[in-house]
PAZAPA-4460 file (N, C-alpha, C; in steps of 0.05 Angstrom, whole numbers, plus 32768, in hexadecimal, padded with zeros to 4 digits):
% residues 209
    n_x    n_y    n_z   ca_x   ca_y   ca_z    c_x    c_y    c_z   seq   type   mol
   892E   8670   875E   891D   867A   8773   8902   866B   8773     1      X     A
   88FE   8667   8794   88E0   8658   878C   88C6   8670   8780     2      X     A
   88B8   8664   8780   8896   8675   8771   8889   8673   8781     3      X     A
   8877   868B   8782   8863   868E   879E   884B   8684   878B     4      X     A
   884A   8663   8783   8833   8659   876E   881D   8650   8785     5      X     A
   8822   8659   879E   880A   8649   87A7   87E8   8669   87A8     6      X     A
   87DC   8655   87AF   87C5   8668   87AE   87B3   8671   87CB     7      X     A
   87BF   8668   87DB   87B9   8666   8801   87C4   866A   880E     8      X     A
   87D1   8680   8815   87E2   8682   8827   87D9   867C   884E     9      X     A
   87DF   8662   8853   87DC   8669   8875   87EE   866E   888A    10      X     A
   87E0   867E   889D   87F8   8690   88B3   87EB   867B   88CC    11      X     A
   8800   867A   88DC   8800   8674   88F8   87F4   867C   890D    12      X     A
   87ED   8677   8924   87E6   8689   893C   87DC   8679   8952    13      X     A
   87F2   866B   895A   87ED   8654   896F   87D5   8667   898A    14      X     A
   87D5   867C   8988   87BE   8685   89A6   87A6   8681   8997    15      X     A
   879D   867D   897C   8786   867A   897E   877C   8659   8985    16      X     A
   8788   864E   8988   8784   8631   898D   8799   8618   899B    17      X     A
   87AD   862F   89AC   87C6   861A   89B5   87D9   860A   899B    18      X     A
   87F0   8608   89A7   8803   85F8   8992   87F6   85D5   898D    19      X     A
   87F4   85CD   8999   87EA   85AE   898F   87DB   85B8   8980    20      X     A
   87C1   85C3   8986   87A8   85C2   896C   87B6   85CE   8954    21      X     A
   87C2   85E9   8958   87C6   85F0   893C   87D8   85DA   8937    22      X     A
   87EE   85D0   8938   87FB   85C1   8927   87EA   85A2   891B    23      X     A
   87DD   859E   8925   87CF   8589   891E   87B1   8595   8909    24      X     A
   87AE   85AE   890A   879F   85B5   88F4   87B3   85BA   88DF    25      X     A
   87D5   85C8   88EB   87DA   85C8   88CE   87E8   85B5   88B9    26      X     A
   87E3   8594   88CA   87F0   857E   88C4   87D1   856E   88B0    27      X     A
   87BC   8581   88B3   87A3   8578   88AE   87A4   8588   888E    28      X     A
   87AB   85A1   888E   87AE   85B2   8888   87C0   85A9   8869    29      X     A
   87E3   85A1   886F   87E7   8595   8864   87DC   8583   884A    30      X     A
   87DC   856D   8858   87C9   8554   8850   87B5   855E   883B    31      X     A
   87A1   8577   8841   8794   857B   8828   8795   8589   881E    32      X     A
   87BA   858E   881A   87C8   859F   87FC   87C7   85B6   8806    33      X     A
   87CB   85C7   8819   87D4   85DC   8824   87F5   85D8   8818    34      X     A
   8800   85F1   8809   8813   85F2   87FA   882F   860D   880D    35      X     A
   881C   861A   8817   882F   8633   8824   8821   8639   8840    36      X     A
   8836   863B   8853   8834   8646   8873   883F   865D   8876    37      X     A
   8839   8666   8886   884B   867D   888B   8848   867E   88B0    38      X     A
   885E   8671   88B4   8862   8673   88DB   8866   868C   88E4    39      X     A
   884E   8696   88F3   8851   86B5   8901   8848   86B3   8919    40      X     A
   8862   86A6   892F   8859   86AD   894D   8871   86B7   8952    41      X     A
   8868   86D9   895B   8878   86ED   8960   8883   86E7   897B    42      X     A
   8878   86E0   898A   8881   86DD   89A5   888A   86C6   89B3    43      X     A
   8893   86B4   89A3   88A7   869A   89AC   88C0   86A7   89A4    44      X     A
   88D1   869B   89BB   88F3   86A0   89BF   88F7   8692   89A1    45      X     A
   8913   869A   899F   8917   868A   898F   8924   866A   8986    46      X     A
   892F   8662   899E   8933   8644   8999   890F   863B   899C    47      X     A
   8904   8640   89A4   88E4   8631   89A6   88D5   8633   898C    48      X     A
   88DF   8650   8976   88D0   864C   895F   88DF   8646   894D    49      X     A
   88FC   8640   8958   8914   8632   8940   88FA   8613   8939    50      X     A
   88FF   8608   8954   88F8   85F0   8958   88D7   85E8   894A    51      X     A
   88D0   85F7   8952   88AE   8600   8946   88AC   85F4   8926    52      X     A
   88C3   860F   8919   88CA   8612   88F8   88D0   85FD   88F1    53      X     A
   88E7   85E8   88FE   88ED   85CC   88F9   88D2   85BC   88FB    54      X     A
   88C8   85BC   8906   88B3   85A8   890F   88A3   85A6   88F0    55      X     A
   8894   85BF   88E9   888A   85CE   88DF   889C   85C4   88BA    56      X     A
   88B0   85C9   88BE   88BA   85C7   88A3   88B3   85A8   889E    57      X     A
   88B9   8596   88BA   88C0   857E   88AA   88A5   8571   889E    58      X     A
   8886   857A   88AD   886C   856B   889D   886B   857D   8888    59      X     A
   8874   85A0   8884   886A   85A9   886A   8879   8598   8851    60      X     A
   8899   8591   8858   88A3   858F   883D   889A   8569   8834    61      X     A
   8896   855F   884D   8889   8549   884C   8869   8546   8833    62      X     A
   885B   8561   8836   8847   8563   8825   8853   8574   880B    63      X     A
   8864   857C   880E   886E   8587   87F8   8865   85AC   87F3    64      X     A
   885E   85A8   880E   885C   85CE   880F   8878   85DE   881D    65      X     A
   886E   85F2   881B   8882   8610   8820   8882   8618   8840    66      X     A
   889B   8620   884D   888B   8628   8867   88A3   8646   8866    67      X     A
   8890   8657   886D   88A2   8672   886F   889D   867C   8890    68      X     A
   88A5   8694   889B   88AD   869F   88B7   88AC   86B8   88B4    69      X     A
   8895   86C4   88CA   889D   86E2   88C0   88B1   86EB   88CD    70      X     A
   88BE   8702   88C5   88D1   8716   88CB   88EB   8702   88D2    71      X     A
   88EF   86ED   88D7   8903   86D9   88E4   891B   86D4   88D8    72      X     A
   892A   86E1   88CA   893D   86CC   88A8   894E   86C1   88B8    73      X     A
   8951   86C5   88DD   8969   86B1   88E2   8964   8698   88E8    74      X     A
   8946   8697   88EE   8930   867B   88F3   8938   867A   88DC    75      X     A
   892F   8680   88C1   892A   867C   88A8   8942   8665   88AB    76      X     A
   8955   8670   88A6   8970   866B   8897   8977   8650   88AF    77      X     A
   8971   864D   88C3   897B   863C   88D6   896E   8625   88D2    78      X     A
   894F   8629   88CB   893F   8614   88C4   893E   860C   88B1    79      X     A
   894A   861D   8897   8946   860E   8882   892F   860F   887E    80      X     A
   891C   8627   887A   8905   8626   886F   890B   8633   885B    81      X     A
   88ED   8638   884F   88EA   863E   8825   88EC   8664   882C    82      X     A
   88E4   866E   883E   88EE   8688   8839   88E1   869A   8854    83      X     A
   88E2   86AA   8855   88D2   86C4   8862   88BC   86D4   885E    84      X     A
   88AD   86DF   8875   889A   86F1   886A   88A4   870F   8880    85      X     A
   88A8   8723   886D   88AF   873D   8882   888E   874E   8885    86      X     A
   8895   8757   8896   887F   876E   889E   888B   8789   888D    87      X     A
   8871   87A3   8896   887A   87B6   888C   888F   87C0   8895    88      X     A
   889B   87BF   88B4   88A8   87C7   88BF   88B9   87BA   88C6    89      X     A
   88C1   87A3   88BF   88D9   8791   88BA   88F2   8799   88A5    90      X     A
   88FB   877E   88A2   891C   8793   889D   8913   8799   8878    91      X     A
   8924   87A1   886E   8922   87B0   8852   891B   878F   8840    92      X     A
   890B   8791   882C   8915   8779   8814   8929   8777   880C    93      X     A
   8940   8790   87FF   8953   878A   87F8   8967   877A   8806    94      X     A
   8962   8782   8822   8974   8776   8837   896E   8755   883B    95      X     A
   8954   8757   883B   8957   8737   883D   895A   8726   8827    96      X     A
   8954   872F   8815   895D   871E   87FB   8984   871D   87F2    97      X     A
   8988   872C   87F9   89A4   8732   87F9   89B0   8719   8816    98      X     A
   89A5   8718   882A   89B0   8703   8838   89A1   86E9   8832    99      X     A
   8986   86E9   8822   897E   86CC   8824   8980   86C4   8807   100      X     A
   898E   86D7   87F6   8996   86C1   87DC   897C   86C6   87D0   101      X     A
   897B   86BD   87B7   896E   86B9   879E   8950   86A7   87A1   102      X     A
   895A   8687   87AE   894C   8675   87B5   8931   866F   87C9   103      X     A
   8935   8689   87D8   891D   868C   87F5   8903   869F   87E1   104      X     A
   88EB   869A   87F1   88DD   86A7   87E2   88E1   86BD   8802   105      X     A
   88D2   86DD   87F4   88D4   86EE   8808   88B8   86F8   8804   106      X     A
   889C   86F8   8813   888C   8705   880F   8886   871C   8823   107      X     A
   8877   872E   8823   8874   874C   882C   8854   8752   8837   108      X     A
   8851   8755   8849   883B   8767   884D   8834   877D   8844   109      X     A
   8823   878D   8837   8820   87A8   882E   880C   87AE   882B   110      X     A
   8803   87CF   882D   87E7   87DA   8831   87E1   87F1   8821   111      X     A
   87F5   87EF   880E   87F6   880C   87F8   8807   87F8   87E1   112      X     A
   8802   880A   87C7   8813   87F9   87A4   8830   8804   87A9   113      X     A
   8833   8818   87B9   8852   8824   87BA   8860   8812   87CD   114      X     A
   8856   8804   87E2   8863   87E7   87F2   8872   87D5   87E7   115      X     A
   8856   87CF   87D4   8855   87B7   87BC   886C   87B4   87AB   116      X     A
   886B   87CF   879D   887E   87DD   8785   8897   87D0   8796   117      X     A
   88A4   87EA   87A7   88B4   87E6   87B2   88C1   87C5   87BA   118      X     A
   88AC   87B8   87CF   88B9   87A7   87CB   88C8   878A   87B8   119      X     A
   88B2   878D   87AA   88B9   8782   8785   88CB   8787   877F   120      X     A
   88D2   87A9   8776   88EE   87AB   876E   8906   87A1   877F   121      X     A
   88FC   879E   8799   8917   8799   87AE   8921   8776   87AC   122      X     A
   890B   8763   87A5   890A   8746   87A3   88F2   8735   87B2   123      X     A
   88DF   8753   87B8   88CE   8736   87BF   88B7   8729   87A8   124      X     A
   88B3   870F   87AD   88A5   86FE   87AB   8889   86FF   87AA   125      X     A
   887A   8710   87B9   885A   870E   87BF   8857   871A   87D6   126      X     A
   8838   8726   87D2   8830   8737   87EF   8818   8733   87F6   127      X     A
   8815   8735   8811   87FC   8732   881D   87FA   874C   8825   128      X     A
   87DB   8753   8813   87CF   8773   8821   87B4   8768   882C   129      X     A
   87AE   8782   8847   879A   8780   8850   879D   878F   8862   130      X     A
   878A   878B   887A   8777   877D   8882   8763   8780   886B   131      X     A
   874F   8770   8864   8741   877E   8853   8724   877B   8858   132      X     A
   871D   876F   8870   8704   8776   887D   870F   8762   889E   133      X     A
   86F0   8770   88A9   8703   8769   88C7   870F   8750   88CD   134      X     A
   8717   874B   88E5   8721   873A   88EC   872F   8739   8908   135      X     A
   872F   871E   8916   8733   871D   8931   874A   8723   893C   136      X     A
   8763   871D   8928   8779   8722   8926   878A   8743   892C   137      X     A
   8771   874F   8922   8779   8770   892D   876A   8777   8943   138      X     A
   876C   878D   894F   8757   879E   8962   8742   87A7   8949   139      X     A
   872C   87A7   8961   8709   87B0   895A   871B   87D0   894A   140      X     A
   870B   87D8   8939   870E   87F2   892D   8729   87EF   8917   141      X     A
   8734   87DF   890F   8750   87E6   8906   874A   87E4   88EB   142      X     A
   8756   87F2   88DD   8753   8801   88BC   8752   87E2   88AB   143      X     A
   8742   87EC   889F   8738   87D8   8883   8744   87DF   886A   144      X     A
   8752   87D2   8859   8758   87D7   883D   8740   87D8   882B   145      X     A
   8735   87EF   8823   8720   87F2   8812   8722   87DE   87F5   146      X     A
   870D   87DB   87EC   870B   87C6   87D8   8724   87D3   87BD   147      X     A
   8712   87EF   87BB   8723   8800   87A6   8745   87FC   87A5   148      X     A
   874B   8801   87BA   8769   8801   87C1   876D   87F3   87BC   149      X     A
   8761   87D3   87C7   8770   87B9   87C4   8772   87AE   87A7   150      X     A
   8762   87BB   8791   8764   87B9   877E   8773   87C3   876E   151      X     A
   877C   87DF   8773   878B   87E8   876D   87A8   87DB   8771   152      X     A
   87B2   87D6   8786   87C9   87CA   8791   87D0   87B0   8780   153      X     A
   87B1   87A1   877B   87BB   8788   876E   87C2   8792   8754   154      X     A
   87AE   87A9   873F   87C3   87A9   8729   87D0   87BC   8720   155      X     A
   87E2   87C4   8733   87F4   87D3   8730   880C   87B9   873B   156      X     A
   880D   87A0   8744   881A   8793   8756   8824   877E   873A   157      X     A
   8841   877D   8740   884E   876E   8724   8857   875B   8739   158      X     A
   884F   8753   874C   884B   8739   8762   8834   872B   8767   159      X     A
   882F   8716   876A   881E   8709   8778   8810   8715   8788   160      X     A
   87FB   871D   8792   87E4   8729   87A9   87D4   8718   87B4   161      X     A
   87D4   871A   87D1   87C0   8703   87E3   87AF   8716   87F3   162      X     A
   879A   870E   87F0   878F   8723   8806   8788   871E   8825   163      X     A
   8786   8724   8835   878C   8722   884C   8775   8727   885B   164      X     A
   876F   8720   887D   875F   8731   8887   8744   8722   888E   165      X     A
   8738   870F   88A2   871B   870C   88A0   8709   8700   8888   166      X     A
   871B   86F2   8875   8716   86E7   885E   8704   86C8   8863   167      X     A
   86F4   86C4   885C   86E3   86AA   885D   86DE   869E   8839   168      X     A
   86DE   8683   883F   86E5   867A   8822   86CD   867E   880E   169      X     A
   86B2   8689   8818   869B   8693   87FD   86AB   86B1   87FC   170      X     A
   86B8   86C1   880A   86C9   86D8   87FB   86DA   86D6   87E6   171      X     A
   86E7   86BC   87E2   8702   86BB   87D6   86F8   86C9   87BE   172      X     A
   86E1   86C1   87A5   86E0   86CA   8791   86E2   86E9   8793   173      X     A
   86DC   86F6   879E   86D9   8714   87A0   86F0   871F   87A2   174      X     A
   870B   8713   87AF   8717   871C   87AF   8738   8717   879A   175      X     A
   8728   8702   8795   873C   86FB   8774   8728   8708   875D   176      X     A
   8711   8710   875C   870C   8717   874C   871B   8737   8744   177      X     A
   8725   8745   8766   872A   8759   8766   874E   8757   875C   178      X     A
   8757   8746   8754   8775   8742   874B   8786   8730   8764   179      X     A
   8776   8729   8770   878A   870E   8789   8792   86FC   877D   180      X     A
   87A3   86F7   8781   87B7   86D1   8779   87A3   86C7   878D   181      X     A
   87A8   86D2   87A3   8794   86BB   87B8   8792   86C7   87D0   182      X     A
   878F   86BA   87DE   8787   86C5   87F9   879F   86BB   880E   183      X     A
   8799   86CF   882E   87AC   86B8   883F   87A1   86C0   885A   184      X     A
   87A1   86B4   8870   8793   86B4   8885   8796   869F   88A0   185      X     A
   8791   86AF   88B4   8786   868F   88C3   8775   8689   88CC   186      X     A
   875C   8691   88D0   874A   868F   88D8   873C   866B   88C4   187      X     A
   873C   8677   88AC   8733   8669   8896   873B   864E   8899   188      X     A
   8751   8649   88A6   8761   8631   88AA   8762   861E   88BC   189      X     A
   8769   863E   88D4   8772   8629   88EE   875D   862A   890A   190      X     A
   8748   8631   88FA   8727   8632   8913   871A   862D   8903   191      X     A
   8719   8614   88EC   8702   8603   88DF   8710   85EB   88E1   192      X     A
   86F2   85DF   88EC   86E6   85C0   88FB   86E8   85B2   88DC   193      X     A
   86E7   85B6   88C5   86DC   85A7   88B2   86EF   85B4   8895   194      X     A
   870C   85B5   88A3   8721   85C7   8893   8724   85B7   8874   195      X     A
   8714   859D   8870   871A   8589   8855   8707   8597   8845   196      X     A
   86EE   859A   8849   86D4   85A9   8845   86E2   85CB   8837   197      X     A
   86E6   85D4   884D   86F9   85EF   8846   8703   85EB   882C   198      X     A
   8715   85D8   8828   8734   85DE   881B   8728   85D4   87FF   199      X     A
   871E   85BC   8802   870A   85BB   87E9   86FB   85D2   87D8   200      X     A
   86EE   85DE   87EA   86E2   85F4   87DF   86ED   860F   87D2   201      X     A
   8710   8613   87E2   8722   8624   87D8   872D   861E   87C4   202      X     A
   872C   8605   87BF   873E   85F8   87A9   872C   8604   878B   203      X     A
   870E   8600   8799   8701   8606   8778   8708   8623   8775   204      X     A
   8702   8632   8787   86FF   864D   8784   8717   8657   877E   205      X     A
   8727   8646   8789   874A   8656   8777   8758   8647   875F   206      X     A
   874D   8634   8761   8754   861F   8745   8767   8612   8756   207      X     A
   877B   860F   8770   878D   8602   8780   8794   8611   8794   208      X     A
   879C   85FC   87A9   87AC   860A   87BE   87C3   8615   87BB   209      X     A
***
């Protein structure tokens, strides 16, 4: 099975910037050692984000990174990508690990240690909790993962933990200090003019991408 060894997780979201720009930030992206994607556009058919995933697979494995899909395992499996990411309300872990084999990594969203737990025992791989301060990505008002909690979650978590949510790269320490493997986001990524500058700077603060 692969290892969720990277330390950055980035997510997709072609409306914040159209499909040419994001792909060309995340071909930028790439290039300076971006190790893991995670393709999440919920609302392409699916021959358009088959095609997307292909596109997508062929510069990541070209750099030698990971590209995962949320909720998708038939994209997954059709594209031949490194694995999946489910939501909370997506299908069970056990279930997808049971159809995607040993070899896919499976990571999880979660907002409580009993998610976490659970999905661990079932086969996954790593989780992204959050939101953990605002962010554009949700509606104005939408619940924040308290610092406490998120700490809690990380060590109670016999997985990898990313934190999620409105994250900017002078936060990263705060939130590995609080038990994060790393962070994951898009803002951080795919709406910075000077993403080499960025990645540089993540690299110290996490020891790698």
């Amino acid at each position: 099975m692969n290892a969720a060894d990277f330390r950055f997780y980035a997510i997709t979201d072609r409306q914040r910037c159209g499909m040419e720009r994001m792909l060309e930030q995340l071909n930028t992206a790439f290039e300076q050692g971006l190790r893991a994607v995670q393709i999440r556009e919920k609302d392409l058919p699916a021959q358009s984000l088959l095609q997307l995933a292909l596109e997508i697979k062929r510069s990541a494995h070209a750099h030698g990174a990971m590209v995962l899909i949320n909720d998708r395992l038939d994209i997954a499996m059709a594209a031949g990508l490194d694995g999946v990411h489910l939501p909370e309300r997506g299908m069970p872990v056990a279930d997808a690990r049971r159809l995607l084999g040993d070899h896919l990594l499976i990571g999880v969203s979660a907002h409580d240690a009993g998610r976490v737990q659970q999905a661990s025992d079932e086969g996954a791989d790593f989780c992204v909790a959050g939101p953990v301060s605002e962010t554009i990505s949700k509606d104005k008002g939408h619940w924040i993962m308290p610092e406490a909690v998120f700490k809690d979650l990380c060590r109670k978590s016999s997985i990898p933990v990313f934190a999620l949510g409105g994250i900017h790269a002078h936060d990263i320490q705060k939130w590995t200090d609080l038990g994060a493997r790393g962070i994951a986001g898009i803002s951080i990524w795919l709406e910075d003019e000077n993403i080499s500058e960025t990645f540089e700077f993540m690299k110290k603060s996490l020891g790698s991408l």
